[in-house]
N, C-alpha and C positions, 0 to 999 in steps of 0.2 A: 700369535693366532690372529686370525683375517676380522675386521669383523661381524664381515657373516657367521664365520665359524663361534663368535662371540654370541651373534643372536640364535644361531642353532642350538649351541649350549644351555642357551637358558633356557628355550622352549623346552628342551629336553628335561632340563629341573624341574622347570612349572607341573610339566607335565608327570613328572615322578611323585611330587608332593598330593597334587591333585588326585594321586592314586589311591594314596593310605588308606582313605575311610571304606572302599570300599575292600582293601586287603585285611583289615582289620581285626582281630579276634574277637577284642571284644576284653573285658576286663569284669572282677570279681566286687559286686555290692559295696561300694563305698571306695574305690579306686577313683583318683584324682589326680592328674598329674601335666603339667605344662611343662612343656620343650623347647627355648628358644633354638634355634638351629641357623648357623653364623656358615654363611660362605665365602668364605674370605676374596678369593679370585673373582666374585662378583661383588660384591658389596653390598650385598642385600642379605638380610635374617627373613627364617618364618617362625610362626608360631603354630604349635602342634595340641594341642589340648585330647588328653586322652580320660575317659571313663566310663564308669556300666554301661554308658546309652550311647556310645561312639566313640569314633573321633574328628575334631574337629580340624581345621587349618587354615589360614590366613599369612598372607603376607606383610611382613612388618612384624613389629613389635607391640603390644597392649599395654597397658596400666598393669595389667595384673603380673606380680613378679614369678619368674619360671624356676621351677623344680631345679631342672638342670639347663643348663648351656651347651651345645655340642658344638662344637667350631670344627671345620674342616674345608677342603675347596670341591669343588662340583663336578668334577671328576671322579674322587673318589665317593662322594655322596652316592651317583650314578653306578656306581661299581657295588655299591650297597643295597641300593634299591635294587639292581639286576641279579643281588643274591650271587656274586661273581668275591664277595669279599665278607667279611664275617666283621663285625665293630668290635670283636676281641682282636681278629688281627691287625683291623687299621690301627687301634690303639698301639699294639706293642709294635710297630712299623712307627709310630707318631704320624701318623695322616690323618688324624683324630681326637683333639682334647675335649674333657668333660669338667663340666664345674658344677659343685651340687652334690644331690647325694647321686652317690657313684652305682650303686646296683638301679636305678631308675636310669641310669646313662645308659649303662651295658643292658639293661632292659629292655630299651625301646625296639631295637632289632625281631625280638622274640616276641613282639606284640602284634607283627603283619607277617601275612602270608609272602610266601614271594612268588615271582613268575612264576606262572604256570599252575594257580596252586599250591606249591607244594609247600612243607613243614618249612618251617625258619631251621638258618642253621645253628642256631642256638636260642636258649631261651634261660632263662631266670623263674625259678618256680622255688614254693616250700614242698619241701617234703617233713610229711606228718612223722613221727615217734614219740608215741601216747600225748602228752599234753605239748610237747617241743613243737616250733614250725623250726627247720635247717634250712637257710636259705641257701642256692644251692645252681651252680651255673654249670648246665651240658651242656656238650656240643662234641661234634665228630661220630664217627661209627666206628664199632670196631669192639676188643675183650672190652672189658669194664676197667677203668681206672680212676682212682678217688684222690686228691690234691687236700691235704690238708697243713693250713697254715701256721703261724706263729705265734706267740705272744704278744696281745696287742696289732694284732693284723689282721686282714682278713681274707677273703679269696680273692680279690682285688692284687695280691701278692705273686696270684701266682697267674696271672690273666696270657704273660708270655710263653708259659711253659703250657697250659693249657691248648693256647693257638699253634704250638709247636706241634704236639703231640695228639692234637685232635686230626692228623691226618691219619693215623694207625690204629687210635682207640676211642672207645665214647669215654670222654673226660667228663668227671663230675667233679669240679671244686667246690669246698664244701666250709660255711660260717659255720666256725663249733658253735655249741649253745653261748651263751653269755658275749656273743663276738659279733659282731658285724649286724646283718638284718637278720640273727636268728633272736629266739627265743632268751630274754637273761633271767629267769626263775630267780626269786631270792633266796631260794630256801636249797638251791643245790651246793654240791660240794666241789665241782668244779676241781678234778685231780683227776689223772690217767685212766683210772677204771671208771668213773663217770662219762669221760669223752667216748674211751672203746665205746661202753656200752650205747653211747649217740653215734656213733659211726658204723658199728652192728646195727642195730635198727634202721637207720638209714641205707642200707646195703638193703635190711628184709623189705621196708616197703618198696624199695626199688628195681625189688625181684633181681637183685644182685646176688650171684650164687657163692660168684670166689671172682676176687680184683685184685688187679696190681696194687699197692699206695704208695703213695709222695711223700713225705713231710718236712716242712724246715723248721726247726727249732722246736718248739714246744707241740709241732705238729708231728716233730718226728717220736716226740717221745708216746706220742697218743697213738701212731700209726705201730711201735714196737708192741704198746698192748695192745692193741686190737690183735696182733697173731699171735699173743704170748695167750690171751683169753682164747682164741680160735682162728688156728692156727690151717686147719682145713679150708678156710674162707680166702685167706690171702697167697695170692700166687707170688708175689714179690714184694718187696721192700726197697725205695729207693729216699735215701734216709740224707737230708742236707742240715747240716750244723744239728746234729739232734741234740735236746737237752737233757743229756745221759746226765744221771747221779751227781752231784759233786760227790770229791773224795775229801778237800777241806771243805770244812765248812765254820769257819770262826766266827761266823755271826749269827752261826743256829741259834744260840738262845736271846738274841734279839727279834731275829724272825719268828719263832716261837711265840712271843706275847704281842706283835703284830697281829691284828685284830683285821679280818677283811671289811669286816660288817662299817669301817670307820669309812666306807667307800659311799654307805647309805649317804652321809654329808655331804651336803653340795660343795663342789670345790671343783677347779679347774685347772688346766696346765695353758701359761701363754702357748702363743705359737712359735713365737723365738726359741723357748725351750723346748715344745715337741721338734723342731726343725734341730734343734743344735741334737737331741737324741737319735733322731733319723740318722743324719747324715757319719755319728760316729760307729754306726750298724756297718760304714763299707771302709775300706782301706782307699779306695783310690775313686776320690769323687769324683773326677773329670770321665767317670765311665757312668753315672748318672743322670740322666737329661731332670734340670730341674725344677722342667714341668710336671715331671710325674711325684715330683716331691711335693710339689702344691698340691696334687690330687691326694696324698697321700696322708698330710698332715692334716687337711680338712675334715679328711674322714674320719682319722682318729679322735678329732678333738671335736668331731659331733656325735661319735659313740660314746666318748668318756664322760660328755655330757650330762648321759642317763646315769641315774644311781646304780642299774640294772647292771650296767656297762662297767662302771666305776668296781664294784663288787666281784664282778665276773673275773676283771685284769687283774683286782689286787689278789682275792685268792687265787688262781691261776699262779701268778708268782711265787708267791707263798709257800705254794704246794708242788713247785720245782726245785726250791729252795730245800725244802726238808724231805725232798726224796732219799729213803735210807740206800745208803751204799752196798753196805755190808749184811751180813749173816742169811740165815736161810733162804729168806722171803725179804732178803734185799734186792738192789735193780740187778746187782752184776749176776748174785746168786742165777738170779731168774733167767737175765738176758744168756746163760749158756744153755739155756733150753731152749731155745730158738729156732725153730723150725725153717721157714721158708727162707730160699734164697735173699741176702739182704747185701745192700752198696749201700757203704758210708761214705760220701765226702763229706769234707773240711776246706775251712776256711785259713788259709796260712796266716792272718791278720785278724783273726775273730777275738774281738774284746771279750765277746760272752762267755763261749764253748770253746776253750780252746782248741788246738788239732791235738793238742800233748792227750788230748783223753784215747786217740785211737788205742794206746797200750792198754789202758783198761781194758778195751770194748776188745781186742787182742787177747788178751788172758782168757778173757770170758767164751770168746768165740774164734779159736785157731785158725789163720789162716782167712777169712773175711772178708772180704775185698774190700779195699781204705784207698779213698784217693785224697789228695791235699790238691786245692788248687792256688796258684800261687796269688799273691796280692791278691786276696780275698776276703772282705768281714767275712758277718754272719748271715747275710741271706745270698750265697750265690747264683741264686735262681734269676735275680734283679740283677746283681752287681756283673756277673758273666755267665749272662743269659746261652749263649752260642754252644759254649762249652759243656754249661750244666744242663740243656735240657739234649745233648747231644750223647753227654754219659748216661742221663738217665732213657733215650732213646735203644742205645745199644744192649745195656743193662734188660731193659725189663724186653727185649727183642730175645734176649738170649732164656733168659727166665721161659717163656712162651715156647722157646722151642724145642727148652729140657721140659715142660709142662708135668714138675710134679712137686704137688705138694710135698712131697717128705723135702728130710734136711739136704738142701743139697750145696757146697760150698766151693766159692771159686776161686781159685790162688790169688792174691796179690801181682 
């Protein structure tokens, strides 16, 4: 590039930044938040200061230390400001890193108007259900579809599949309570029909009649009770490593007098061990950028932080652990009442869930549709993004066009 073409470009940034305050929404009583903002291809940072009474901006760096860090180059900056690009897609593209807390990253988008006016194309909001705030990221138009995460994760998980599928439908990924920037009560029970019933509520306040859902892992087993609970609400199920039932279980009476409440103690995970945890969730690392694994492990180990957080993960576990198998009002019992159209895949290499459980979820539910994908942990949403949000593309396409709640099952 010439460099005129160099000083055109920056006028062009100067002139983007210089915008904000006046695109600005505006922020909730007691919001505060600094953004340094790093362009790599120029070599100059701003500073963004946002709260109740504005926003502010300045070039350079301050004393004061920033929220988050967003690095990217001035092109795609530009492509952001023009509302031509969404900061969930730049991210899952990598044309965009965050450091810090991660929902103030993916936030800052949803805090300015864009050209012309109009609505941001995504934003970061709570949605209320009764004392709960669910933090809680839309974007796209289109049916209703709800993203709900894993164990120890948050919607940060599913931010690719999200940017994928918000060309078809309004995507809401959704922090369960005791997870990510939601609500962590001390006093809840944090198990399946606890979640449903945060996942129902969140659908009522959001004037959500009937939606697709997403779930990987302990998201999917929260997503099988929400339509085992109300079954008329959900048009589809698109179910990734779900944490169905075990059938052994040799260490239930260990798990048993495991105590969640031992979470109230302060206590913490290095980062070497959450990273060596992360990385054994995929079969084939070199399919991992591991940038987004530093995004990843930060975040966890500033949620697990809280007591709130701490307590939330260890019963969560706990009470996937001693999910009953068997007899009436066991999972499998239950799972052959299963109403809406549901796609399982599997992870061919999942440490956690294995694939060997399709024969269960097979007994329970004939015929089903089970995919395995091959070299694959347990979140294939991250590990093979292309593929999984392409099955669950076609999947909930076909769901929509049979559009009916009753049982309806599609061959293998």
């Amino acid at each position: 590039m010439s460099a005129a073409a160099d000083d055109r470009r920056a006028v062009m940034v100067e002139r983007a930044f210089r915008s904000l305050p006046a695109r600005y929404l505006g922020a909730p009583p007691g919001f505060d938040a600094t953004y340094q903002i790093r362009l790599g291809d120029l070599g100059h940072c701003w500073e963004v200061r946002l709260d109740a009474h504005g926003a502010r901006v300045r070039r350079g760096a301050s004393r004061r230390a920033p929220d988050v860090i967003l690095g990217t180059d001035s092109a795609t900056w530009l492509e952001l400001r023009e509302s031509e690009l969404s900061g969930v897609q730049a991210f899952s593209e990598r044309r965009l890193y965050a450091r810090g807390n991660l929902d103030l990253a993916v936030g800052f988008e949803g805090m300015f108007r864009r050209s012309g006016g109009r609505d941001p194309l995504l934003r970061i909001h709570d949605v209320e259900v009764g004392s709960l705030r669910l933090s809680t990221l839309t974007m796209g138009e289109g049916p209703d579809l709800l993203l709900i995460h894993g164990l120890g994760a948050t919607k940060a998980s599913f931010f690719d599949t999200a940017a994928a599928l918000s060309d078809s439908y309004r995507v809401h990924a959704i922090d369960l309570p005791g997870f990510g920037s939601s609500s962590k009560p001390a006093t809840a029970p944090y198990n399946a029909s606890y979640f449903a019933d945060a996942i129902l509520g969140a659908m009522d306040t959001m004037g959500i009649e009937r939606a697709h859902i997403g779930g990987n892992s302990l998201g999917g087993r929260v997503a099988i009770e929400t339509a085992l609970r109300a079954p008329t609400r959900v048009r589809s199920l698109g179910l990734l490593c779900p944490a169905v039932a075990f059938v052994r279980r040799g260490y239930h009476p260990l798990v048993r007098v495991l105590r969640p409440e031992f979470g109230l103690l302060p206590h913490a995970f290095g980062r070497e061990r959450v990273a060596r945890v992360f990385w054994s969730l995929f079969a084939d690392a070199d399919a991992i950028d591991p940038s987004v694994v530093d995004v990843v492990v930060d975040e966890f180990r500033r949620i697990y932080g809280s007591a709130g957080g701490r307590l939330a993960f260890l019963a969560a576990a706990r009470n996937v652990y001693l999910d009953r198998p068997d007899g009436e009002q066991g999972f499998y019992e239950r799972l052959s009442r299963l109403q809406p159209p549901a796609l399982f895949v599997w992870g061919s290499h999942d440490r956690l869930i294995s694939h060997r459980f399709a024969r269960h979820v097979e007994n329970s539910l004939p015929g089903v549709e089970q995919i395995v994908i091959g070299r694959c942990g347990h979140v294939p949403q991250v590990e093979h993004p292309l593929q999984t949000n392409g099955l669950l593309t076609r999947f909930f396409a076909r769901a929509d066009a049979l559009d009916a709640p009753a049982r309806v099952r599609v061959a293998a």
